[in-house]
Every structure is written in C-alpha cells, then in structure tokens.
N, C-alpha and C positions, 0 to 999 in steps of 0.2 A: 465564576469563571472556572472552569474544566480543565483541567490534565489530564494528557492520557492514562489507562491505565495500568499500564505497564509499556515495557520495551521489547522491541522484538528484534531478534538479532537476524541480520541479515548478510553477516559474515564482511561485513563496513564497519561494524563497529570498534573502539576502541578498547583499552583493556578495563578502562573503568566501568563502562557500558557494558562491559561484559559479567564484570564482579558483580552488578546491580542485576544483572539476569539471576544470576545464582543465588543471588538473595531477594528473589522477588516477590515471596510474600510478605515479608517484612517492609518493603518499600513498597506496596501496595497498599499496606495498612495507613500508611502515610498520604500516600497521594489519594484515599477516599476519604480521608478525615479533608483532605484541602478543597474537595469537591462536595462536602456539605454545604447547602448551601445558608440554612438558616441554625441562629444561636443555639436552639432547644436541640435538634435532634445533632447537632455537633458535640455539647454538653452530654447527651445521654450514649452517646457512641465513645465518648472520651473515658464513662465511667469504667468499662472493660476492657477499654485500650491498652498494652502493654506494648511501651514503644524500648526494644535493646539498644544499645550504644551503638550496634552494628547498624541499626536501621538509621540511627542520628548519621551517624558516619557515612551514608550512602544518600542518603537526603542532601547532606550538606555539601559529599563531594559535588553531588548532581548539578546542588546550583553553582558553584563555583565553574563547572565546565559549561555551563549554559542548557544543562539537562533536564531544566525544571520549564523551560521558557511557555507561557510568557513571564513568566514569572523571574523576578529579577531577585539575587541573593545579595543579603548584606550580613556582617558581621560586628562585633562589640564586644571587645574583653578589657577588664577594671579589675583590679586590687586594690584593695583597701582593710587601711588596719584603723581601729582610735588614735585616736594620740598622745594618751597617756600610757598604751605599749611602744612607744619607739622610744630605743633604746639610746638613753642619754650619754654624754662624757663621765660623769659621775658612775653611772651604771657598769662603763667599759673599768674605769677605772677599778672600783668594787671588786668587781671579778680580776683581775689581773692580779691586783695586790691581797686576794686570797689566798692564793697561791693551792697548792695541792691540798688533799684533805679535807676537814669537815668546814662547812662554807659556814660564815660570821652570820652578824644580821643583815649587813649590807647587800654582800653577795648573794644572800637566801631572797631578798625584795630582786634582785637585780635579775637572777635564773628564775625567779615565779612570772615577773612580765616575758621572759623567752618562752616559758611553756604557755604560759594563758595567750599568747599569739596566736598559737594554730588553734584554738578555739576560737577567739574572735574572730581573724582577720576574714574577707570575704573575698573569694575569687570569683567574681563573676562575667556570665557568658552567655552572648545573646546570637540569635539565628535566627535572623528576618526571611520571609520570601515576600514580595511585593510584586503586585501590574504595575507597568508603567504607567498607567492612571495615578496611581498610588490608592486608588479606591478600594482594591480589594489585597489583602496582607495578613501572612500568619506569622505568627509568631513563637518561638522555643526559647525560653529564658532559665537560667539555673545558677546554685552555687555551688559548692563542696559540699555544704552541710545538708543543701537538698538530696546526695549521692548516698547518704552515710545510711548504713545498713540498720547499726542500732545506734538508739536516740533519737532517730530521727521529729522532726518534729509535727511531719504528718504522721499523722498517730494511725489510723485509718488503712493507709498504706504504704508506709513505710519510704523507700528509695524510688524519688520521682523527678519530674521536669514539670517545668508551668508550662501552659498552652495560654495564647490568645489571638487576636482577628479581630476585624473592622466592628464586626455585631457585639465583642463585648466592650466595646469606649464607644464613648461622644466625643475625641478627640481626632482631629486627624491627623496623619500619617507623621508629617513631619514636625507635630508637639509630639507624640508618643517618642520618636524616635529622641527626641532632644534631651529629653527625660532620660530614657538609657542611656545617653553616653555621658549625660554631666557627671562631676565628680561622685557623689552619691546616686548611683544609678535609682530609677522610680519607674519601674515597671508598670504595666496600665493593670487590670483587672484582668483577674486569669482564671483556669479550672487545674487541676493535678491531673498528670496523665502518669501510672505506673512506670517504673524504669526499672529495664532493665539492664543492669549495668555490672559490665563483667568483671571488675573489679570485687564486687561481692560475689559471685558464685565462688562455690568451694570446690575446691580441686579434688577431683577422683585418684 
C-alpha cells in the first residue's frame, strides 16, 4: 500500500503540514521505507537508513493529524523497573536515619538500588501505522538504552530505533500489538535502523 511522496503546499495547509514541507527529505526517507513493498529490499534499505528524532517527530505528528492516511496511527508507552529496585520502607528509613555525612551499610544498600534504577529501569515506546485492514503495518519501537550514545548495545551502530511490518511475523496485527502493551512489552522480530538523535550531537 502506497503513500504519497511527499506533500505539497498549496497555501491550505496547516502549520504542521507546513514544518513537514521544510523537513521533507527526511520525511520522505520514511514514507519510501513504508512503500517497500517486500522483506529483503526493506531490510537492505534499512541498513543505510539514518532516521533523526526530527524525522520520528514529523512521522508521528503526521499520523496523529491524520497525514499518514490510509494509514491509521497508534501509540504505547510502559515503564518498567524489577522489583527488587523499588524502594522499600526499610530503605526510606535507612536513608532518613543516616542522617548527613558518610552513609552506614544500610543507607549505602539503600542509595546503590537509587542509582542502579536508571540503569535497569525501561522506558518504553511504540509507533504503529496501520491500514484499516490491519493487513499492512509498520512499526517504530525503542527504549532509553537503545538512544544512549556510548554502551550502547548495538555494537555495530550505536544509537538506534527497531523497525518492523507485516513480512517480518507470522502474527497478526492484533497478537503483535497485545504483546506491546502487556506489562512486559514483546515486541515482534525487527531490523536496527541508525538514529539519529539530538540528544547526543555535541554542541558547537
């Protein structure tokens, strides 16, 4: 199923319609990956793909205004931590009754599970576009630790976004999607697409 290729201002358009004009190589990069039509050369288009925050940002408004049609937009965000970082009465206590100065052994167990949070925990973030068939659907799924510049743990290429779509599951639309929003999100089978993400550029 086909999107156009871009948008063309006809002095009707809105202001968002307008921002996407101004950034329309970047949203173009997107709407010809959505108009591949088969796995392999989607896959092999993906390996050079380098999709900005700016480009997600203009994808995502799009669908939400109804820019993408036919394509219909859905969203999914989850936090989630273990459970043996949330933080106990014992723990509040610990730290309280430390008081100023150099932390006990209690207190030191109690501030190690605060800092190992923002390592484990997982924010995660999903960006469907779907036909109203529901037969053809792409997919953008991500967490914080897929953004992170170094450590990352695509070794390969560093800060990225997962891609997926109908040709990479044998599931359809509405088990995939069930999957992402249960508690423990289960994203379907993906590819890595480059991100970039402004967050890491260094400032001039």
């Amino acid at each position: 199923m086909h999107l156009m290729a871009c948008l063309r201002y006809s002095g009707e358009y809105t202001d968002f319609e307008k921002s996407i004009l101004m950034n329309q190589s970047g949203f173009e990069k997107v709407i010809h990956l959505f108009n591949i039509e088969d796995k392999r050369p989607a896959e092999k288009y993906c390996r050079d793909l380098v999709i900005s925050s700016e480009d997600l940002f203009h994808i995502i408004l799009a669908g939400r205004a109804g820019g993408m049609a036919p394509y219909i937009y859905a969203c999914h965000f989850a936090e989630s931590m273990p459970e043996h970082l949330h933080l106990t009465e014992n723990d509040h206590s610990a730290l309280r009754s430390n008081g100023v100065g150099p932390l006990n052994r209690e207190a030191t167990k109690s501030l190690n599970k605060i800092t190992q949070t923002f390592k484990d925990r997982r924010m995660f973030a999903a960006h469907l576009f779907y036909s109203p068939s529901k037969k053809y659907w792409h997919l953008f799924y991500f967490d914080q630790r897929d953004l992170e510049a170094h450590g990352n743990h695509w070794k390969v290429g560093g800060p990225h976004i997962h891609y997926s779509r109908e040709s990479f599951s044998n599931e359809p639309l509405e088990e995939v999607w069930r999957k992402i929003c249960s508690k423990a999100p289960r994203p379907p089978k993906s590819i890595h697409v480059n991100y970039d993400y402004h967050h890491n550029r260094k400032k001039e």
